[in-house]
C-alpha positions as CSV (number, residue, x, y, z in Angstrom):
1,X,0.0,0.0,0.0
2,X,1.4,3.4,-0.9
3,X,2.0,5.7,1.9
4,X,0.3,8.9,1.5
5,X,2.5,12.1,1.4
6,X,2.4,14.4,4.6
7,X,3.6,18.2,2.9
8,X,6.0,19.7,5.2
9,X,6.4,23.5,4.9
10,X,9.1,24.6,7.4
11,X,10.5,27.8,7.5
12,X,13.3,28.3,9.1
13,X,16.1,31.0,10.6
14,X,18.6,33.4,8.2
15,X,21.2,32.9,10.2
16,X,23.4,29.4,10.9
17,X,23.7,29.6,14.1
18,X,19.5,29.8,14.6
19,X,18.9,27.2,12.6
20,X,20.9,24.3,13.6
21,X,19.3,25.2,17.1
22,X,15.8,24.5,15.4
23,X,17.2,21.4,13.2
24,X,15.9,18.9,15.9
25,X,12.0,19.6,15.3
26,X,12.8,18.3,11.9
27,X,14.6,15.5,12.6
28,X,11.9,14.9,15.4
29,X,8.7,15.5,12.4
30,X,10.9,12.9,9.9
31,X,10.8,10.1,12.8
32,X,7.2,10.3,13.5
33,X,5.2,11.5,10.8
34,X,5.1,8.6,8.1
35,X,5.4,9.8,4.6
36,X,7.0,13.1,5.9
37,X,7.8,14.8,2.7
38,X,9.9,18.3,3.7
39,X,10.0,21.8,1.9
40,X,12.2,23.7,3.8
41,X,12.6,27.4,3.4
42,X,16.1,29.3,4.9
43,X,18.3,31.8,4.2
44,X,21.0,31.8,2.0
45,X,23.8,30.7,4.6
46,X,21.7,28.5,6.6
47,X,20.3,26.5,3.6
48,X,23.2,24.1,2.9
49,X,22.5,22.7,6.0
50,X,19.6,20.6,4.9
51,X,20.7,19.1,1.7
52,X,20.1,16.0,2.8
53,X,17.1,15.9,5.0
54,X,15.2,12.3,4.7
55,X,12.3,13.0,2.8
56,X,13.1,16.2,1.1
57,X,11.8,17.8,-1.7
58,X,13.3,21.0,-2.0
59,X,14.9,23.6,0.1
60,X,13.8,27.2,-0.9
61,X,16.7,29.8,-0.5
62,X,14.9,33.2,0.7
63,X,17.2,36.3,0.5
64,X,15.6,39.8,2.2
65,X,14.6,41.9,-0.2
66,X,13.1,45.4,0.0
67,X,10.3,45.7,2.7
68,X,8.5,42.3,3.1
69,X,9.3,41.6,-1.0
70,X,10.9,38.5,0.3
71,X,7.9,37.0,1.9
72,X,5.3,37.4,-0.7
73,X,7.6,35.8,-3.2
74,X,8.2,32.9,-1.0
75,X,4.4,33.1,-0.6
76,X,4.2,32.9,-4.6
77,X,6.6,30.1,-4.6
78,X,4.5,27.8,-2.2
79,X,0.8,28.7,-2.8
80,X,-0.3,26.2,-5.4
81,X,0.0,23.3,-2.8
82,X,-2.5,22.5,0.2
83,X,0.0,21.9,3.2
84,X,-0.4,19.3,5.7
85,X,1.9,21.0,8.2
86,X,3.3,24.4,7.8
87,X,6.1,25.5,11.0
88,X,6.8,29.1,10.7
89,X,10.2,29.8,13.2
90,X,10.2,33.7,11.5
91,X,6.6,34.4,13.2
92,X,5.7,35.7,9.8
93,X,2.2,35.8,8.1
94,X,2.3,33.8,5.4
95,X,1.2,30.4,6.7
96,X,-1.8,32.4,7.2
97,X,-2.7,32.8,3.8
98,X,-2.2,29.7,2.3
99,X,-4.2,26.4,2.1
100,X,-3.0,24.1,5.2
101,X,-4.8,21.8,7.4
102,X,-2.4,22.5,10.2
103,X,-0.1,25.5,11.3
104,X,2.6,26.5,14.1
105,X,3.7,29.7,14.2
106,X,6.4,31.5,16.4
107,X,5.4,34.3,18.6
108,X,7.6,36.1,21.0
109,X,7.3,36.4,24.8
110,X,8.4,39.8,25.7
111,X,10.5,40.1,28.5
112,X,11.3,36.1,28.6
113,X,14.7,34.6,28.2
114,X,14.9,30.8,27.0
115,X,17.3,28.8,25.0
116,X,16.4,29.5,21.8
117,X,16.6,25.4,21.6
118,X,13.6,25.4,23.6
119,X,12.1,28.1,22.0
120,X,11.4,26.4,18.7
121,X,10.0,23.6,20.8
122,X,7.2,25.5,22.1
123,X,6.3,26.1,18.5
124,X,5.1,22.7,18.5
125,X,4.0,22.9,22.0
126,X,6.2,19.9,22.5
127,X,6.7,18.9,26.4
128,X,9.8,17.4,28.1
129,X,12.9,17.5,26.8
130,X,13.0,19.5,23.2
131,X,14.7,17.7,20.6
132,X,18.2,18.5,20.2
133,X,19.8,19.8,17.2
134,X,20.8,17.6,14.0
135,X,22.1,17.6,11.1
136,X,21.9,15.2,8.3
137,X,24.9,14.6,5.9
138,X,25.8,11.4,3.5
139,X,28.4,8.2,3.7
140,X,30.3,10.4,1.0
141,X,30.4,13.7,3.1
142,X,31.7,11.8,6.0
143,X,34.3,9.5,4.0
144,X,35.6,12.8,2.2
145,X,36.2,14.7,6.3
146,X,38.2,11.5,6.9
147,X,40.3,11.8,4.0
148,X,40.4,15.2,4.8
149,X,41.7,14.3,8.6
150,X,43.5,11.6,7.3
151,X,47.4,11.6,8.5
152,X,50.0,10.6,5.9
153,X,51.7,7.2,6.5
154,X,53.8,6.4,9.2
155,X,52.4,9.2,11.3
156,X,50.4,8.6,14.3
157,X,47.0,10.7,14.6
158,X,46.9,11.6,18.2
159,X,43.7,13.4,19.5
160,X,42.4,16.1,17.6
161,X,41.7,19.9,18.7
162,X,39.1,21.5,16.8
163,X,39.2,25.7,16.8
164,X,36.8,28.1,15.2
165,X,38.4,31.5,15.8
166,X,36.0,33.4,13.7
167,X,32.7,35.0,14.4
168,X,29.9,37.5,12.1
169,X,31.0,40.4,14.6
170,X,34.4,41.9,15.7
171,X,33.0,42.0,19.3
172,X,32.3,38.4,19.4
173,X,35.9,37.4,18.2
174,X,38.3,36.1,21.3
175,X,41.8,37.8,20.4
176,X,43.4,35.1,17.8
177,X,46.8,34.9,19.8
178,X,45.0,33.4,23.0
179,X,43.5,30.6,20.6
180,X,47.1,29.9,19.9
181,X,47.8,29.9,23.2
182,X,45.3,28.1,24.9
183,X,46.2,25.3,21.8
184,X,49.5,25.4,23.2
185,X,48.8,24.5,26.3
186,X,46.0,21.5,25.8
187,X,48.2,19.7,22.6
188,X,51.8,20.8,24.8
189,X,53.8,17.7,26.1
190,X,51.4,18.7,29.3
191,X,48.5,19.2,28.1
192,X,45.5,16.4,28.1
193,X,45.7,16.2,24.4
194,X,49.1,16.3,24.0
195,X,50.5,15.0,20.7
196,X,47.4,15.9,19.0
197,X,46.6,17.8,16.0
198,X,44.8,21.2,15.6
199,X,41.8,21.5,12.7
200,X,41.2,24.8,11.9
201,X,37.8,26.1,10.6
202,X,35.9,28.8,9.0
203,X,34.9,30.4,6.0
204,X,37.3,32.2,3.0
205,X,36.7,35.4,4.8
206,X,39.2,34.3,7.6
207,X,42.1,32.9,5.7
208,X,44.1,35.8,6.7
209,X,43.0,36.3,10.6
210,X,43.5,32.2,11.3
211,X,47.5,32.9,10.0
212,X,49.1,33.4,13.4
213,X,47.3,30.3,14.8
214,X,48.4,28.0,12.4
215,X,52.0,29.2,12.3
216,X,52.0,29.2,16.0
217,X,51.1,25.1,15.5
218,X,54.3,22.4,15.5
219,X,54.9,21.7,11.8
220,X,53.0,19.2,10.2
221,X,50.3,18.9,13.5
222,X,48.0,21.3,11.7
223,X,44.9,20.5,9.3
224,X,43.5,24.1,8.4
225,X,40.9,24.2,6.4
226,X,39.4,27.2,6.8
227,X,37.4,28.3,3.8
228,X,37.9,24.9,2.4
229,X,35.3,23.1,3.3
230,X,31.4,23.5,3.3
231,X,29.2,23.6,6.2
232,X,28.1,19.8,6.7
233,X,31.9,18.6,5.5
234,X,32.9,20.9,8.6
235,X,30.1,19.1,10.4
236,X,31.6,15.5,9.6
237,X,35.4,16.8,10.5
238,X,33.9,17.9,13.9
239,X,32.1,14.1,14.6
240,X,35.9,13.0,14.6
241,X,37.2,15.7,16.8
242,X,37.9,15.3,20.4
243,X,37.1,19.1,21.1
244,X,36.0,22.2,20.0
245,X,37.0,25.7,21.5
246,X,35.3,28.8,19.3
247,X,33.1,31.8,19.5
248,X,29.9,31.9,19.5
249,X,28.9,31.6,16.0
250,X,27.4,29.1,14.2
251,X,30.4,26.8,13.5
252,X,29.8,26.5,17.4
253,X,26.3,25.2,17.3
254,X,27.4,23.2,14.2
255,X,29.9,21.3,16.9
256,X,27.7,20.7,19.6
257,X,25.0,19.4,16.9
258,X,28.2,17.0,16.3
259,X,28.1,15.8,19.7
260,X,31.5,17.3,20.0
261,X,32.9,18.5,23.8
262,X,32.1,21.8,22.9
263,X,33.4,25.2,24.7
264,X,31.9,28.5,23.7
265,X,33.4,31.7,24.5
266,X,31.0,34.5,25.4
267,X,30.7,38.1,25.7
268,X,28.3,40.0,23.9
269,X,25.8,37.5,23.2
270,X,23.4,36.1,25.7
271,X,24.8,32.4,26.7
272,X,20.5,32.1,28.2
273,X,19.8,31.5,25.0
274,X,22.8,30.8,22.5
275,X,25.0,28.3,25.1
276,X,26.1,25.3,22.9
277,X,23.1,22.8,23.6
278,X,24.4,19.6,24.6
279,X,25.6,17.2,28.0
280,X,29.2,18.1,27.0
281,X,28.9,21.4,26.8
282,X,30.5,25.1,28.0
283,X,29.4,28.8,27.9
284,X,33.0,30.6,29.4
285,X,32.8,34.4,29.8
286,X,35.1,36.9,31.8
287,X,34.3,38.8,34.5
288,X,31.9,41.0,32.9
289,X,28.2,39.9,32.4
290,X,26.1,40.1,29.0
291,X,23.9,43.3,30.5
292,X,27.3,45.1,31.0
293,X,28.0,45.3,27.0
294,X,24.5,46.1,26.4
295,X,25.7,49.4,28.7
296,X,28.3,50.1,26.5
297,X,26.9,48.8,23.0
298,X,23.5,49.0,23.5
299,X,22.6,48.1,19.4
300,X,25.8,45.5,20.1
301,X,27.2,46.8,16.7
302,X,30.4,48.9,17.3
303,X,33.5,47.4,16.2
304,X,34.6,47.0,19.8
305,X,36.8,44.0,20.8
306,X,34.5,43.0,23.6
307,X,36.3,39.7,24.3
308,X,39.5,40.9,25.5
309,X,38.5,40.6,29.4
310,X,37.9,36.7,28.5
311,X,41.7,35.3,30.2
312,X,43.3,32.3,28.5
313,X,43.3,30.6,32.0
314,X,39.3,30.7,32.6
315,X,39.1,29.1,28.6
316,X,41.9,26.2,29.7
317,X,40.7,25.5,32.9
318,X,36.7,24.9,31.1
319,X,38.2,22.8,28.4
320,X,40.3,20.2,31.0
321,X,37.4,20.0,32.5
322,X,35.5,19.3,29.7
323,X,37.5,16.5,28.6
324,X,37.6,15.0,32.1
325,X,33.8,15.2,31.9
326,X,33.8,13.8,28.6
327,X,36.3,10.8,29.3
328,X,34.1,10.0,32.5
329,X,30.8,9.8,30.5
330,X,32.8,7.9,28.1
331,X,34.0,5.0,30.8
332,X,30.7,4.9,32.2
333,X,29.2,4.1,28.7
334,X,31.3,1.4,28.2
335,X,31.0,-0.2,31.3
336,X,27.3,-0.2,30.7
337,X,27.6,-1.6,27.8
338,X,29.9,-4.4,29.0
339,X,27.3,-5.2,31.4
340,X,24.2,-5.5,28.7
341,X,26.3,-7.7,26.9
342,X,27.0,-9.7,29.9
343,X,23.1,-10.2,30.7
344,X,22.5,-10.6,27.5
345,X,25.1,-14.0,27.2
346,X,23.7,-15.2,30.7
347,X,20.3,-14.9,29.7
348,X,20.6,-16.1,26.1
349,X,19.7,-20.2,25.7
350,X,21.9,-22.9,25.5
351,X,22.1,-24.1,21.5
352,X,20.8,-27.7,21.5
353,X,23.4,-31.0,20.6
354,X,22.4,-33.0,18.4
355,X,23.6,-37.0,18.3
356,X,26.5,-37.4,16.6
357,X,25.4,-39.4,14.0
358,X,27.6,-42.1,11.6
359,X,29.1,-40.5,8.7
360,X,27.0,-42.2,5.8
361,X,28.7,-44.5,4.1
362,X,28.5,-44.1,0.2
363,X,29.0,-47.0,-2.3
364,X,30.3,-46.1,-5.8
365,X,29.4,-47.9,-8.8
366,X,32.4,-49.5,-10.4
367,X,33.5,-47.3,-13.4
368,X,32.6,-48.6,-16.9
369,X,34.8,-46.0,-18.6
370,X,36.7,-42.5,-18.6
371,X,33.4,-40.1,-19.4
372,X,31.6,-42.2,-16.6
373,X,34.1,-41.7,-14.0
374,X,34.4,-38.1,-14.4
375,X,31.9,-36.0,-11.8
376,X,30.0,-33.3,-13.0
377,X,31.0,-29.7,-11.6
378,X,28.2,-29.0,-8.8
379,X,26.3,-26.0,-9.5
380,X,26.0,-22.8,-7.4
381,X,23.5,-20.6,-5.8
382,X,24.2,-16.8,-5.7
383,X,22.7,-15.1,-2.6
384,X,21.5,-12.3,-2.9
385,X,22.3,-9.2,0.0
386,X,20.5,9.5,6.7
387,X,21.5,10.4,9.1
388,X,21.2,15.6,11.7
């Protein structure tokens, strides 16, 4: 019996950042709506992340255009279909005027302060805990990140120390020296991942500003590939690393997504409701709290390097932590494991012995001549045999 289609319309964030934190809901509406069949509109950096959402049909790149231009052509684009579902993250009108049988709209709660993970939960008035971000990506994508990570032969890979030193605002950029140095420090003989490797990460516009941290890496110990890669390959490099350590950005959220230790450095950004989502997870900031930038950057625009208070010790001190935390959980897991397979081997049943039986005992015909005595060749049977 064909499975009827279930139109998706979900309309997502602009920005990267925003939109892996509302990736879960779609993962979550793929797993338990059968015949889940996804249109998913996003802006122009955001949209490569959902190439390869199960069950999609297109992805819809919306760029702002004069006034609210933008939303009646996207309103144009998706009109001539009857929706089954439409999830509106912008709060925008449009799912109002077209033909749905079911609709879930953002709306704002002035003067609260959520995780903006949780916020796009409520959208589906979802209880417990909201789904947590995912992205989807190929065998390909991940088999071309570990050719990318791949070490040459003869060398040994060591952990592998994951930075993203870049950010869509000057304010929200640690100083690139302390990234060196905090690196330093974690892959030194010393450190917890010492011997490592460093992977670099971000987009061509930060070629230049990543320079001093890769030459401030031991020769051959760095993979940069900053403005190299797109934003799911990224993705896939981050699954394999054992930490990350960046701004808040979206590379950031794109790490935690990965289920990657993840540390974000904070200053003028609000860590209630952009902290990396995740168990293994860390918001750092420096002695000054996020209402004390809004005092001095009100619009948080200036090109102020707001992140300078943030010490290199205070970002070391979260990331050996982090990685204690994370080889703990790690232990536990596999103990737990050990012990399911354990109860599993004591509870599974004993095969049953047959008798031994005689071998059969098998009387050939005396051979009349050569073609008589010569076996046929026995004949053979052939048998035959996303992923957020």
């Amino acid at each position: 019996m064909t499975q009827r289609a279930f139109p998706i319309l979900f309309i997502t964030a602009t920005r990267i950042g925003d939109a892996v934190l509302s990736s879960g809901l779609i993962r979550m509406l793929a797993d338990e709506i059968p015949g889940a069949r996804f249109t998913i509109v996003a802006g122009p950096l955001a949209a490569p992340l959902f190439a390869h959402v199960p069950g999609l049909d297109r992805v819809i790149v919306m760029e702002k255009g004069k006034g609210k231009g933008h939303w009646f052509k996207l309103w144009n684009q998706v009109r001539h279909r009857k929706w089954s579902l439409i999830v509106d993250l912008r709060g925008s009108a449009t799912a109002l005027f077209l033909r749905r049988e079911k609709r879930a709209i953002w709306k704002k709660v002035p003067g609260e302060v959520v995780h903006k993970v949780i916020d796009a939960a409520r959208v589906l008035k979802l209880e417990g805990a909201p789904p947590a971000p995912h992205l989807y990506i190929t065998p390909e994508v991940q088999a071309l990140a570990d050719q990318m990570l791949a070490t040459k032969p003869g060398e040994v890979a060591g952990p592998l120390l994951a930075m993203g030193p870049a950010a869509n605002w000057v304010g929200k950029v640690w100083p690139i020296e302390r990234f060196a140095q905090t690196a330093g420090q974690l892959l030194g003989p010393d450190g917890p991942l010492a011997g490592g490797r460093l992977l670099i990460l971000g987009g061509p516009e930060d070629t230049r500003m990543v320079e001093e941290l890769r030459m401030a890496s031991a020769r051959g110990r760095c993979v940069d590939l900053t403005g190299k890669v797109d934003l799911l390959t990224a993705y896939a490099c981050l699954k394999r690393a054992d930490l990350f350590i960046g701004n808040d950005s979206g590379l950031m959220h794109i790490a935690a997504a990965a289920g990657t230790p993840t540390v974000g450095l904070f200053g003028p950004s609000d860590e209630r409701r952009y902290a990396p989502w995740g168990p293994l997870t860390r918001a750092v900031r420096g002695p000054r709290a996020f209402e004390q930038f809004l005092a001095v950057d009100p619009d948080l625009s200036q090109a102020i390097r707001h992140m300078s208070d943030l010490p290199v010790a205070t970002v070391v001190k979260a990331a050996k932590g982090l990685l204690a935390e994370a080889k703990a959980a790690g232990e536990a897991a596999a103990v737990v494991e050990a012990e399911v397979e354990a109860v599993a081997l004591e509870v599974a049943p004993e095969p049953e012995i047959e008798p031994e039986r005689p071998e059969p005992v098998i009387i050939m015909p005396e051979p009349r001549g050569q073609a008589e005595t010569e076996a046929p060749d026995p004949e053979s049977e052939d048998a035959a045999p996303s992923a957020g």
